[in-house]
Structures are given as structure tokens and as C-alpha cells.
C-alpha positions in Angstrom: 94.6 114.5 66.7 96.4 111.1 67.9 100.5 110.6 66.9 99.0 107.2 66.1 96.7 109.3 63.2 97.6 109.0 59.4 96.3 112.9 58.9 98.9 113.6 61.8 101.8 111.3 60.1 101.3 111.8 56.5 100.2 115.8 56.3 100.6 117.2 59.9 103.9 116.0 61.3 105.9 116.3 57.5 104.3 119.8 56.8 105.3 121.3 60.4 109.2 119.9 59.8 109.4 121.1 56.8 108.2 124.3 58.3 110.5 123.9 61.1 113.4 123.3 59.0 113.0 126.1 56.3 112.4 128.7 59.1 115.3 127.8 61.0 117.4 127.8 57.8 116.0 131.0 56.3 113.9 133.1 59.5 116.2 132.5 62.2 115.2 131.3 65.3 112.9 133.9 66.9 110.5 133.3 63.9 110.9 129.4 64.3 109.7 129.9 68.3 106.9 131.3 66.9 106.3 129.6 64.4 106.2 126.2 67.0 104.4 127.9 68.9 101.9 128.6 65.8 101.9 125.1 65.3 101.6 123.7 68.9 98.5 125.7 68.5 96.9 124.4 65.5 97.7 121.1 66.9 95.6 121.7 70.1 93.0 123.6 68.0 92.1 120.2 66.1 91.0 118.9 69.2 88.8 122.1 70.8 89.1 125.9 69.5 87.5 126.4 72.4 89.6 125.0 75.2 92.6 126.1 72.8 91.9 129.8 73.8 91.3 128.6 77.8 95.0 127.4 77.0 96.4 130.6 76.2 94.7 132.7 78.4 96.0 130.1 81.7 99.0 130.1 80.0 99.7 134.5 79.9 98.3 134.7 83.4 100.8 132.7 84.6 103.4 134.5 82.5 101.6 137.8 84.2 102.2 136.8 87.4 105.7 135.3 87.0 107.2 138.6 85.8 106.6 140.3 89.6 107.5 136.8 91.4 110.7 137.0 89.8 111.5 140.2 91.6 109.4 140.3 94.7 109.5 136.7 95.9 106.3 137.1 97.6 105.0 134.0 98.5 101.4 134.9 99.2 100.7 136.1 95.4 102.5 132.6 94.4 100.1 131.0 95.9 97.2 133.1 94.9 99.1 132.1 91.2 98.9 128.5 92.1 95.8 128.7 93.9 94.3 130.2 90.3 95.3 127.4 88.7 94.3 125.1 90.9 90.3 126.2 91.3 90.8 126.3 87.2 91.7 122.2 87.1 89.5 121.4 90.0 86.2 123.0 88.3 86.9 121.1 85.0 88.3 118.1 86.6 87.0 117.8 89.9 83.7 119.5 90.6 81.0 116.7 89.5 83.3 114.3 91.9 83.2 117.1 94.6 79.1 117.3 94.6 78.8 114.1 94.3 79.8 113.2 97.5 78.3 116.0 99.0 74.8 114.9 97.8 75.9 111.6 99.6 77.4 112.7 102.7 74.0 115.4 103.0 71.2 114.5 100.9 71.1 117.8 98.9 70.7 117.2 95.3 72.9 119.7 92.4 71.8 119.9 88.8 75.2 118.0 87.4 76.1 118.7 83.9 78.5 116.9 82.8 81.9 119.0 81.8 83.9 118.1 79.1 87.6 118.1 80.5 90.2 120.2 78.6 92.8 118.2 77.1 95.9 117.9 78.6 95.3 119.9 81.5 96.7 118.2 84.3 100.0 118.0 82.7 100.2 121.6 81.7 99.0 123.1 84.6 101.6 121.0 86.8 104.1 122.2 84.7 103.2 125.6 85.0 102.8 125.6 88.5 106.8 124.5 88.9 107.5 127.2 86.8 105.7 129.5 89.2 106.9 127.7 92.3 110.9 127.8 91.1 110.6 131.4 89.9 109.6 132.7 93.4 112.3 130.7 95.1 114.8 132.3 92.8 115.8 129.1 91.2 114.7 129.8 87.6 114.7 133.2 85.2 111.5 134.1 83.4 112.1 133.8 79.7 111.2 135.7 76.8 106.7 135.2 76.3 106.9 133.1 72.9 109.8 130.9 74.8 107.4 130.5 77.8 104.4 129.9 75.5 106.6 127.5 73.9 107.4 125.8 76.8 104.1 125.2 78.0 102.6 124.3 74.6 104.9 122.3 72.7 102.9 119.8 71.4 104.5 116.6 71.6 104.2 116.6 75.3 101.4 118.8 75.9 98.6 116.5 75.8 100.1 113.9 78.2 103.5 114.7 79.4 106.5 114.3 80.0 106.0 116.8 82.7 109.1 119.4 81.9 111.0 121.5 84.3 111.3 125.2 83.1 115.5 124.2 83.4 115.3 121.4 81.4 113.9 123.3 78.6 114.9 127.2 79.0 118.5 126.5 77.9 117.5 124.6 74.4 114.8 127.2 73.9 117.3 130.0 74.5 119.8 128.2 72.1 116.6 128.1 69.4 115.6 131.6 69.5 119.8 132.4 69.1 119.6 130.3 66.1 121.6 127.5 67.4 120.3 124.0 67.1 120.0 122.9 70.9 121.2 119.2 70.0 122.8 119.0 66.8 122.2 115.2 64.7 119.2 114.8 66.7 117.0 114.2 64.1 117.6 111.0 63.2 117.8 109.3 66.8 114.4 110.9 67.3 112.7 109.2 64.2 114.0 106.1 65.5 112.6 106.4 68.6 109.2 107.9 67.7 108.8 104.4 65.3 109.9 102.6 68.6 106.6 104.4 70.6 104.2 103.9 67.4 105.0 100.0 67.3 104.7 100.2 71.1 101.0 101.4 71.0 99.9 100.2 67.6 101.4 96.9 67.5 101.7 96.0 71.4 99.2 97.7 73.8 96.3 98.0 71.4 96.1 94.1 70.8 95.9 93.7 74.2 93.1 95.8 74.2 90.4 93.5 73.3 90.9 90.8 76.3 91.3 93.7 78.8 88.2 95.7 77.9 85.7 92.6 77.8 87.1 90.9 81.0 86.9 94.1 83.0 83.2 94.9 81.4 82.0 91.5 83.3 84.4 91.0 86.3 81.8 88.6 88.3 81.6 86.3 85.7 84.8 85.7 85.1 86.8 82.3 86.5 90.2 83.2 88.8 92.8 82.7 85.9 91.0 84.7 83.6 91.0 87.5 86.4 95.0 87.7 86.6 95.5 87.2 82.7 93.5 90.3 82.8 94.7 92.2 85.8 98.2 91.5 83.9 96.6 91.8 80.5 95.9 96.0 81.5 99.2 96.4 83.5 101.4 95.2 80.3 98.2 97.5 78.3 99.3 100.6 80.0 103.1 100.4 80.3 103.2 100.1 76.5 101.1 102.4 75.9 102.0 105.2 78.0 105.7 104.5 77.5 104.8 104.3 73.9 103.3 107.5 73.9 106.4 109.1 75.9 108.7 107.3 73.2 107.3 109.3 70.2 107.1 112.6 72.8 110.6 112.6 73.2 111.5 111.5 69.4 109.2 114.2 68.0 110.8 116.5 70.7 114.5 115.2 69.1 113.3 115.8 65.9 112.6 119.4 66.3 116.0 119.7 68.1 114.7 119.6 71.7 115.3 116.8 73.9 112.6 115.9 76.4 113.4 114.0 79.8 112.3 110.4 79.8 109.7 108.8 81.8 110.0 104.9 81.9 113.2 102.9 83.1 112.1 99.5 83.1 109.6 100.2 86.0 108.6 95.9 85.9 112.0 95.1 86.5 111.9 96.6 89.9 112.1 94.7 93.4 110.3 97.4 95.4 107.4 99.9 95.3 110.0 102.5 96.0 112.0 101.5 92.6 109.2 100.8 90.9 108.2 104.6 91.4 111.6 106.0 90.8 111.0 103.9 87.2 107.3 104.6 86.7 106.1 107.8 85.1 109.5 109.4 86.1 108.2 112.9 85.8 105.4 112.5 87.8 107.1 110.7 90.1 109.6 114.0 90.3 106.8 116.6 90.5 105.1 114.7 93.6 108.1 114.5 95.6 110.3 117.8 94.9 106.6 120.2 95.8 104.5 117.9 98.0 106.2 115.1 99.5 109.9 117.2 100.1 108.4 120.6 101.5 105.6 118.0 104.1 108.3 115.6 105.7 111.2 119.4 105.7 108.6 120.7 108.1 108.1 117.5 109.7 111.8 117.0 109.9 112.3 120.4 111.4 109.1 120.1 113.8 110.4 116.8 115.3 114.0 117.7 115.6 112.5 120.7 118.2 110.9 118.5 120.5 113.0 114.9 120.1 110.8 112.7 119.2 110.9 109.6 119.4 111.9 107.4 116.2 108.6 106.0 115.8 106.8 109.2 115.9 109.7 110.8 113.9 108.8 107.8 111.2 105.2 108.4 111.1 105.1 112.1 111.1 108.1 112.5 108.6 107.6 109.5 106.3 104.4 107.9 106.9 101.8 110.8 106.8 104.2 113.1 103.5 103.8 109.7 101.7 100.2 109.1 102.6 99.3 112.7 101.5 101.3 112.8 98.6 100.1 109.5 97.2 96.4 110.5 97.5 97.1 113.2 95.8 98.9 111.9 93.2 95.7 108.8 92.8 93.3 111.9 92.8 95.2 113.9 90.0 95.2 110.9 88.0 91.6 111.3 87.8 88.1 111.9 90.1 86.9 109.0 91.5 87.9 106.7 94.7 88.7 103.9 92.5 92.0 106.3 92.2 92.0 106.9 95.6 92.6 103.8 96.8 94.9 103.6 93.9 97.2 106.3 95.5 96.6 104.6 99.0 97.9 101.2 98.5 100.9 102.7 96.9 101.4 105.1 100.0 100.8 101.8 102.5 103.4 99.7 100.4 106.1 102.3 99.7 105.6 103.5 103.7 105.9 99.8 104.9 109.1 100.0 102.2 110.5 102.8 104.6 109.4 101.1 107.3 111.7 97.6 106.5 114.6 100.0 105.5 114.2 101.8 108.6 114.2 99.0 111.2 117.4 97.4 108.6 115.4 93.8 108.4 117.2 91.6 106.0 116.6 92.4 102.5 114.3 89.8 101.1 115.5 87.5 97.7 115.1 89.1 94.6 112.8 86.9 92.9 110.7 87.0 96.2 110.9 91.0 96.4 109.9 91.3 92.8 106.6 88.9 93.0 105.4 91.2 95.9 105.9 94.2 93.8 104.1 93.4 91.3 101.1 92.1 93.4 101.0 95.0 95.1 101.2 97.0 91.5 98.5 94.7 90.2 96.3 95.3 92.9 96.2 98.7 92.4 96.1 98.6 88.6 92.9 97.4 89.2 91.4 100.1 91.1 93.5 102.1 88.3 91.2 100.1 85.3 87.9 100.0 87.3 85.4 102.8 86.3 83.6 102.0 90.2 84.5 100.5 93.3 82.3 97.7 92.7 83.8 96.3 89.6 87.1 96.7 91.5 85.9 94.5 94.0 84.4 91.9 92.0 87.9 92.0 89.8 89.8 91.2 93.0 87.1 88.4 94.3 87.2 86.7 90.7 91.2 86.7 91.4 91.6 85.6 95.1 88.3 83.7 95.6 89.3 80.7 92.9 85.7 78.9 92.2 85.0 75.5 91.0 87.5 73.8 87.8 87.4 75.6 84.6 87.8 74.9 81.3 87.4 76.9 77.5 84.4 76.1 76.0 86.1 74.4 73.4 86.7 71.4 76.4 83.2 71.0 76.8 83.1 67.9 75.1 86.0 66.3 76.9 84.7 67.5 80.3 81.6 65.7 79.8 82.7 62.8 79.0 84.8 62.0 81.1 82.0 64.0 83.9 84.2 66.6 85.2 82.1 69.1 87.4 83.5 72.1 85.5 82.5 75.5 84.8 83.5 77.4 81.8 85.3 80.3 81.1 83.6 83.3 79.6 86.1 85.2 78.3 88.4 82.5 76.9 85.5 80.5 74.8 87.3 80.2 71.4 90.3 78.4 70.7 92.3 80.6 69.1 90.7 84.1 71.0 92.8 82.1 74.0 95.6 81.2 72.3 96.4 84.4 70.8 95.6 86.4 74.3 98.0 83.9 76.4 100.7 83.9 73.5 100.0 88.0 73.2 101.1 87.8 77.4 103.6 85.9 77.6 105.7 87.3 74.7 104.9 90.9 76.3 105.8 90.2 79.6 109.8 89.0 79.4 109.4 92.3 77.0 108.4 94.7 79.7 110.6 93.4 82.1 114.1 93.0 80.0 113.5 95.1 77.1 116.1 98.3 77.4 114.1 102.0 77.1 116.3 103.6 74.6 114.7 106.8 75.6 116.8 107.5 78.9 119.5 108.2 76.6 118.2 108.4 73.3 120.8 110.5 71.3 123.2 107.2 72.0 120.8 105.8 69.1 123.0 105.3 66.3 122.2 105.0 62.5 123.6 101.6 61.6 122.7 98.8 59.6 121.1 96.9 62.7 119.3 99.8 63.6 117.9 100.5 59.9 116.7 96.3 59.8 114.7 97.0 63.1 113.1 100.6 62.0 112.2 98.8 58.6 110.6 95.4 60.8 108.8 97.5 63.0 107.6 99.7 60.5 106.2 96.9 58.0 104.3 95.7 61.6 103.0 98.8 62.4 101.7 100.3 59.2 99.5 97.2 59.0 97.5 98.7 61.9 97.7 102.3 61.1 94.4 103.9 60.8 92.1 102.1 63.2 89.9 103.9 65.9 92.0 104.6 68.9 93.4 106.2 71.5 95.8 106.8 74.4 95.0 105.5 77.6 96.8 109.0 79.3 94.6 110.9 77.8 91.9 110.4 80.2 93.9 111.3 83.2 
């Protein structure tokens, strides 16, 4: 069940607050963790009954194991936690990917039955494994099981993020089951902001759907500006739509009282790869660098200091390689494929030449310079990101750098003939007013992404005003005129 779904708005969503609400008022608040953690379930249980008992049973062995960790610190049964985990994500998500390049690498053939990926599994499994990780370094407490359950399975962000830190939530949840409402007046700000992520999705990244999907379904037909339109066309696609998505995470979060961290700052505003990661799917970003890329270049840092290297070899075994592995990774958990891999390795070349011009203290270069090479270097990889094989990736990225003869919309076609241009047409922008509602659609979204402000990094600041009341009730007339139709969220296949 979408956010984006008129069952989930007009029965779901108003049925679980009123829930919420009367239990909190009347139960007290070890009933209403429950009683979340009741409906967290149903919500999942929509999807897959299935894979919603898969859930649980993940989600009380790692509560199993975290009790002993807690007290022992042993290391080696950590890992055997996360190693559990792990071999649980890599069979649903990974295995087909991992034969498949076997069978290419040897010529043996497997039987490959295609798996149906549990929903939401990269994200809660990440999240658990912190959980596991901070318990055994003595940095976190193990809570009460329907406050860990809870944690976990909180359905707002369970299908597709934020990924949460056991800290950031332990406190509010503790507050909860005490009866306390963890952020008091939050309701409001987090309607406002969950309306902000539906017009998001709805109104902005799903009309930019249409262009995207047929210009990527026939890359090597398609002339060189119609190949950047949609190179840009998926980059502004999935910004709006995941940072939609994480808008009405964190509202709905705020409207059950619990405030979720945020996960886009303005990430097209920035003027390197390294800002642009530090604004781009924040908590991803986070996970990566505090348990892969932090512990690599500590050892690193610690090996070199031994034996005094030299700075170059100090660079490339304490920056260089920790970014190279941690990017890979990071392309390969978004989902199995080496169009993701080389996704996750042009963003460890560009943010390890971004250490590398730091490092040698070159002259920063101009802003409006620094920002264009950004963004090539983000669209590049957006289109491995978008290509479902390495071939349409390529023929994406010759269409765009390999300009052919003039074109012109079909529409022209009787102007270029007679005045005898030797002119090609485009195949994607045929019709008049297909290309002027795509080009419009672009570059009204553009200056959007770039300047608009993400309420979410601070969302309880939202006040209720008159302003804010005019925008809710514009946004809403838009949105509800879209309500309904088939979709879904881009996330959701990573």
C-alpha cells in the first residue's frame, strides 16, 4: 500500500490516528507501542503476509542476539548477528546476480528462479545491523521488545527509509511507552509536511515520468538534446520523488509524535561530489561512512602511521581505497546489477579526486564552474542509476556526447523541407505540445530543486499561519487531481 493510495489516505492513515490518539488518551502508552506496532504490521501485511512473518522472525533474532551483546561485547557473535543478516539480504537480493556471473565467468549453467525481493529489506536490515553494531560497542541500551519491534517496523519509514539510528528513536519511544508525547504540537507541522511530499511525487516527479521512461526505453534512437533533457528529466524524477517520499515519512512520523531524521538538504545546490553526498540521501550517506568507510581508512590510518608512509601512499591507502570500497558497496546495495556498480564507482573516482584537490590545497575552482561539474558527474552516474543493462547505459551516454546530424520536432518537417535542411527528427519530442509541456515541466523543476528550501531538516519550525494554510490548500487542490492513478515509488526497487 503506496502513501500516494486513496485506501491508505481516506481509511488507513485516519483510522490508525484515531487509534493512535484514543489509545494514548485512554490505554496509556505501553498499549499505544503495541498498538503501532499492530498497525506497522497490518500495513506491511497488505503488501505480503508472507514476507510480513520473515519480518518478524529477522527482526526477534536480532533482538535475541542483542540481549547477550549488551553484556558480553563479544565481537565474534556480532558478527555472526550481522553475518545472519547479511546471507538473509544477499539470498533475496543478491543471489540470481551472484550466479549469473558465475555461469559467465565458468560456463556452468543454474536453474534461476526468479525471487520476489521482500519489501523494504535493505533499509530494515541496515538499520538493524547499527543497532547490533552500537549495542556491542556499548554505545546504545537494548530496549524493551515492542519498543525494538517498533523501532524497526514503524511504517512510515520501513519500506524506504529514513534509515534511523537506535538513539535517534529510543528516547521518543521511551517517552511514548511512559505516556509522554515525545514532541508535543507536532501534529500539525507533520500534516504540512506530509502534503508537501504528496505534491512532490504526485504533482512533480510522476509527470516527469512519461518523457523519462520512453527516452530511456529507446536510447539509440534518440538525438543528443533529447538525451540530456532525459538524463536531467530522471535526475529531477528521483530527487522529487524520493525526497517526496522522505517528506510524508517524516510528517507521518510527526504526526504520530515521532520525529524522523531528514534525508535531503538541497543536494543540487552543491558545488562538489563531497557536498552533494553530505546532502543526498543523508542517512545513507551516514550509514556508509560511520560502519564502512570510518572503521577501513581507522585501520589504514593506524597501519600507515607504523611504518611512515609516504603522503601519497597515506592518500591512497587511507582515502582512496575506504572510498572506493565503500562506494561499491553502497552502488551494489542500491540494487544487483553493474549498471549500479559503476554507479558507486564514478562517485568513489569523483569524491577521491575531491580529496585529492583538497589534499594537494589547489585553488578552489568558481562556483558556477564547480557546480556544472557536479552535476555532470551526478548525471553520468544517474544514468547507470536509470539503465536496467550496461548497454542502454552506453547507448544513453553516446546519444548525449556523440551529437549527430541537425534535429528538429517532427512538427518542423515542413519548414525543414522547404527550405532543404539535411535534418533528422527527434523521436521522442514529435508533438508540439508533448515538447512543450516536457521542456516547460524542466525548466520550472530545475530552479525548484536547486533553490527550493527542504522544510523537513527542521520541520517542527513549520508554523500554522495564514500563508502556510493558502499553500497546504493550493497544493492540495493540485494534488488531489492526480490521486488515484497507478504508481509507485522509485525507492522501492532498491
Amino acid at each position: 500500500m503506496l502513501f500516494t493510495d486513496p485506501k491508505f489516505l481516506f481509511a488507513f492513515l485516519p483510522i490508525a490516528l484515531v487509534l493512535f490518539y484514543t489509545s494514548r488518551r485512554f490505554a496509556g502508552g505501553k498499549f499505544t507501542i503495541w498498538l503501532l506496532v499492530a498497525t506497522s504490521s497490518v500495513f506491511y501485511a497488505i503488501w505480503s503476509v508472507h514476507y510480513l512473518a520473515l519480518l518478524i522472525g529477522q527482526v526477534l533474532m536480532n533482538f535475541a542476539f542483542a540481549r547477550p551483546l549488551s553484556k558480553s561485547h563479544n565481537r565474534g557473535v556480532m558478527w555472526l548477528a550481522i553475518g545472519l543478516n547479511l546471507l538473509l539480504l544477499g539470498y533475496f537480493k543478491y543471489k540470481n546476480f551472484f550466479l549469473e556471473n558465475v555461469e559467465f565467468l565458468t560456463g556452468w549453467r543454474f536453474h534461476l528462479a526468479a525471487i520476489f525481493v521482500p519489501l523494504g529489506i535493505s533499509f530494515h536490515t541496515f538499520q538493524q545491523i547499527t543497532f547490533l553494531t552500537d549495542v556491542t560497542d556499548d554505545e546504545d541500551d537494548v530496549p524493551p521488545l515492542p519498543q525494538y519491534i517498533l523501532f524497526v517496523m514503524f511504517f512510515p519509514q520501513l519500506i524506504a527509509g529514513p534509515i534511523v539510528l537506535h538513539p535517534q528513536m529510543g528516547g521518543q519511544l521511551e517517552s511514548m511507552a511512559e505516556g509522554k508525547h515525545p514532541n508535543p504540537g507536532s501534529f500539525g507541522p507533520g500534516f504540512a509536511l506530509f502534503c508537501l511530499g504528496l505534491f512532490k511525487k504526485v504533482c512533480l516527479a510522476d509527470n516527469l515520468a512519461p518523457f523519462v521512461d520512453s527516452s530511456f526505453a529507446w536510447p539509440q534512437h534518440l538525438q543528443s538534446a533529447e538525451a540530456w533533457l532525459a538524463a536531467i528529466g530522471y535526475s529531477l524524477q528521483l530527487f522529487f520523488d524520493f525526497s517526496g517520499y522522505s517528506d510524508m515519512a517524516i510528517g507521518l512520523g510527526l504526526m504520530f509524535g515521532l520525529l524522523l531524521p531528514f534525508n535531503f538538504n538541497n543536494p543540487l545546490a552543491a558545488t562538489s561530489i563531497k557536498e552533494y553526498w553530505n546532502r543526498w540521501h543523508i542517512t545513507m550517506t551516514r550509514f556508509f561512512t560511520m560502519y564502512v568507510y570510518s572503521p577501513l581508512a581507522l585501520a589504514a590510518h593506524r597501519r600507515e602511521a607504523e611504518h611512515a608512509s609516504p603522503p601519497v601512499s597515506s592518500f591512497v591507502m587511507c582515502i582512496a581505497i575506504p572510498t572506493m570500497v565503500t562506494f561499491l558497496a553502497a552502488g551494489l546495495w542500491h540494487g544487483a546489477g553493474w549498471t549500479f556498480v559503476i554507479f558507486g564507482f564514478i562517485h568513489a573516482v569523483a569524491l577521491t579526486m575531491n580529496h585529492a584537490w583538497g589534499a594537494a590545497k589547489m585553488p578552489k575552482l568558481p562556483v558556477i564552474f564547480a557546480w556544472l561539474l557536479t552535476m555532470l558527474t551526478m548525471l553520468i552516474g544517474m544514468v547507470f542509476f536509470r539503465s536496467t543493462s550496461l548497454a542502454q547505459a552506453q547507448a544513453m551516454l553516446h546519444s548525449m556526447f556523440v551529437p549527430g546530424q541537425l534535429a528538429l520536432p517532427l512538427w518542423a518537417e515542413g519548414f525543414a523541407h522547404r527550405v532543404g535542411l539535411p535534418v533528422r527528427f527527434y523521436e521522442v519530442f514529435q508533438a508540439a505540445n508533448f515538447t512543450a509541456h516536457y521542456v516547460g515541466l524542466l525548466l520550472l523543476l530545475a530552479p525548484l530543486a536547486v533553490l527550493l528550501p527542504n522544510p523537513s531538516v527542521a520541520p517542527l519550525k513549520i508554523r500554522s499561519n495564514f500563508r502556510t494554510a493558502f499553500a497546504l490548500a493550493f497544493i492540495g487542490w493540485l494534488t488531489f487531481g492526480w490521486i488515484g492513478e497507478p504508481r509507485t515509488f522509485l525507492y522501492f526497487q532498491f
